[in-house]
C-alpha positions in Angstrom: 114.6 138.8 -83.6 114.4 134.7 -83.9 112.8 135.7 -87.8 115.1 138.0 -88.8 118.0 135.8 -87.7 116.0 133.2 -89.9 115.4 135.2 -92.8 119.1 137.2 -93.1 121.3 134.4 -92.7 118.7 131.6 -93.9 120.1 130.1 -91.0 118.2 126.5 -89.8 115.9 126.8 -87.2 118.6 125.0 -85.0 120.5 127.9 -85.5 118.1 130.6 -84.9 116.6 128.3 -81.8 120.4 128.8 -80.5 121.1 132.6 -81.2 118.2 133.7 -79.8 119.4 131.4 -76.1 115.8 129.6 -76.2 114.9 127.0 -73.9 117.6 124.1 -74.3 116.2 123.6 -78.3 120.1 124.7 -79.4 122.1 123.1 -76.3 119.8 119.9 -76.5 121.8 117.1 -78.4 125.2 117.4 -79.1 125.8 119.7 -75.6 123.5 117.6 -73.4 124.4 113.7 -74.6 127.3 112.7 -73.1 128.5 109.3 -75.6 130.6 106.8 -73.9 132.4 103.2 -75.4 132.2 100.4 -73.0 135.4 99.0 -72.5 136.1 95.0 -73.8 136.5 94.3 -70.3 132.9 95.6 -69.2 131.3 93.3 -71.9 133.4 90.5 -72.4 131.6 87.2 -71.2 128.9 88.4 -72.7 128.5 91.3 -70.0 128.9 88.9 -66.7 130.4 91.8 -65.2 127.3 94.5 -65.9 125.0 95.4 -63.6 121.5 96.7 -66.0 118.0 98.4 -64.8 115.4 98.8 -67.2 112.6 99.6 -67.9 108.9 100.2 -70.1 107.8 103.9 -70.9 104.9 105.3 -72.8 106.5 108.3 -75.6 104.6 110.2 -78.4 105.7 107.2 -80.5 104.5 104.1 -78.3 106.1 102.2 -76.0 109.9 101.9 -75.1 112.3 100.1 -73.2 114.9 101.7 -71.6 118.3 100.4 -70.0 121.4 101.6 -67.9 124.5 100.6 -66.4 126.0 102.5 -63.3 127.6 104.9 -66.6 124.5 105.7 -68.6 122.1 104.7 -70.3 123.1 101.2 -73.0 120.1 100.7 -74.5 116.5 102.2 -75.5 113.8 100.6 -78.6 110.4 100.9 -79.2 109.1 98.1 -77.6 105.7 97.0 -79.2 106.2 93.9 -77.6 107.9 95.0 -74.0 109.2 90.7 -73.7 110.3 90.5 -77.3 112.1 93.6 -76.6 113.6 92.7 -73.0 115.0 89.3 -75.4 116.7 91.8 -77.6 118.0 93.5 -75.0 119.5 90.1 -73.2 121.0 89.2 -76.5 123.3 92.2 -76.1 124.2 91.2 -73.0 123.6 87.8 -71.9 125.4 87.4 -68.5 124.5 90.6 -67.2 122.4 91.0 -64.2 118.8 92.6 -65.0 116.5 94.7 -62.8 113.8 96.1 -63.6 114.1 99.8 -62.0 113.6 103.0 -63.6 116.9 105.0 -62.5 118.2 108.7 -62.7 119.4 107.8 -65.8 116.6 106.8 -67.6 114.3 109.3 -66.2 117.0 112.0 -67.3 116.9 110.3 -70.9 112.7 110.4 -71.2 112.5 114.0 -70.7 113.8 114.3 -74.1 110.3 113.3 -75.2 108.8 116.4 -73.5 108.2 119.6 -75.7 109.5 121.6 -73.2 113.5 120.8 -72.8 114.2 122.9 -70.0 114.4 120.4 -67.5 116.9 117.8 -69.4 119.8 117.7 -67.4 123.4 115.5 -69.0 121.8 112.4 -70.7 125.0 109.9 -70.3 125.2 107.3 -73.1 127.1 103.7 -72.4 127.8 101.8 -75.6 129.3 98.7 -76.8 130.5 99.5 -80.0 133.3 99.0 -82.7 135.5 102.3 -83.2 133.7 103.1 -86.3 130.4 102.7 -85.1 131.3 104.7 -81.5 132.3 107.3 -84.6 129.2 107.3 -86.5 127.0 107.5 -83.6 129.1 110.5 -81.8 128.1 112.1 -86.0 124.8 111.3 -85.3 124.0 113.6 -82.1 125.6 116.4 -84.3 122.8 116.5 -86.6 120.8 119.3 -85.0 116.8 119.4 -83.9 114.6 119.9 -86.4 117.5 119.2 -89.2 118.3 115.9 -91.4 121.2 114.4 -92.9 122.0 111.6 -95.7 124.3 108.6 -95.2 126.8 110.3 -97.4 126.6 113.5 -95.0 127.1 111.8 -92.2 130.3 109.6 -94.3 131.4 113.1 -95.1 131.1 114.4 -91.5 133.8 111.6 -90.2 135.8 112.1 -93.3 135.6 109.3 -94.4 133.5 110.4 -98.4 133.5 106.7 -99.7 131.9 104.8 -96.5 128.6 105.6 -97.1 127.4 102.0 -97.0 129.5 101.0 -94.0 128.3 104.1 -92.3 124.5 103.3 -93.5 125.2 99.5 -91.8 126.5 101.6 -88.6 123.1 103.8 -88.8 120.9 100.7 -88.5 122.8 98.9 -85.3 122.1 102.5 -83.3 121.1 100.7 -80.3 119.4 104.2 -78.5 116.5 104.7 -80.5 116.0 109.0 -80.3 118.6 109.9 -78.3 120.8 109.1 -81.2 118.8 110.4 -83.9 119.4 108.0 -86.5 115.8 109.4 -87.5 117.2 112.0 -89.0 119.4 110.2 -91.7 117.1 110.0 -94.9 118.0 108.8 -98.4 119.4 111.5 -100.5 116.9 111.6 -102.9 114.8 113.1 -100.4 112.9 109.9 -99.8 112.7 109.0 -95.6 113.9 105.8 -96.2 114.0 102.7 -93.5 114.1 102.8 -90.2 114.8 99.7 -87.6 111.2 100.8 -85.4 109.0 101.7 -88.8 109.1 104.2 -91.5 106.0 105.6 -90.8 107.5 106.4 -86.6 110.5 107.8 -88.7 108.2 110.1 -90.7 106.6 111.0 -87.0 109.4 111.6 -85.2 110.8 114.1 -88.0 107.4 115.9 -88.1 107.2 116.0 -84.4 111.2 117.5 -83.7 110.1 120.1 -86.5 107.0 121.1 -85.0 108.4 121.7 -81.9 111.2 124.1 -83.2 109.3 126.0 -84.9 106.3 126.6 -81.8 109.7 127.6 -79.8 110.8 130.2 -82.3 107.6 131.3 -82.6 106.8 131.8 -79.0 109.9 133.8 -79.2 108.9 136.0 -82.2 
């Protein structure tokens, strides 16, 4: 059924993950991530009023840092250097008060790195942002599994046709590495292009999302 559906409509394995109702592939990113802007009053003063746990994971792509407020999760980057990247993560937030737990929230966010997605329950995402950027990102988690997009797509996708560059600028300050798959924004002469962690995890991650489409479909078939 999953390759008919494929091969009839040319449909993108997103698609054919979702008709066929397999294992959380279809519902996984623009269903299951819940994106929410901070207000200016939870990070003026440099975040003095935040309260953030974080903490270190190992993923198919190295090490990350993870980080939540009470709302959801604010922050997540590979972390090939887990203090340089807690001193990123302070930047954002200087006055905020830090502890280093690993809470519902970022446990619910790392099962996105499993291959099976059955078990991912609402990831909740809590941003500081500017409009725009809360815009591009929300555009981002509608780009599907398995499935890439170009800046101009994505500038087309907000209607907004001649922001490609502003919306390329917006790409880069994603500050949830994976859950908002920025990875999956390449140039549109086919070419992967940057990434903020490493064009060659860019390349990985790609390979990896489309690898495990297609062993769902096919377990399916």
């Amino acid at each position: 059924h999953a390759k008919s559906i494929l091969k009839e409509k040319q449909a993108t394995l997103f698609d054919t993950a979702y008709e066929t109702g397999l294992s959380g592939t279809g519902r996984l990113h623009d269903l299951f991530i819940n994106l929410e802007g901070m207000t200016p009053a939870e990070y003026k003063n440099g975040g003095a009023a935040l309260s953030i746990n974080y903490s270190f994971a190992e993923t198919p792509f190295g090490n990350i840092i993870v980080a939540s407020t009470p709302k959801g999760i604010c922050y997540m980057a590979f972390a090939d250097d887990r203090q340089e990247a807690f001193n990123i993560l302070q930047t954002n937030f200087p006055n905020a008060t830090y502890q280093q737990f690993a809470d519902m929230h970022q446990q619910n966010a790392l099962f996105i790195f499993k291959k099976d997605w059955t078990e991912l329950s609402k990831i909740k995402l809590h941003l500081k942002g500017t409009a725009f950027q809360l815009k591009v990102w929300d555009a981002l988690l509608k780009i599907p599994v398995g499935g890439l997009s170009t800046y101009l797509g994505v500038a087309n996708d907000i209607q907004m046709p001649t922001a490609s560059r502003a919306v390329g600028s917006a790409v880069g300050d994603n500050p949830v590495a994976f859950l908002i798959p920025c990875h999956r924004v390449i140039k549109s002469t086919g070419e992967t292009g940057q990434y903020h962690w490493g064009s060659t995890r860019k390349s990985a991650m790609i390979g990896w999302e489309a690898a495990s489409i297609e062993s769902v479909i096919e377990k399916a078939s």
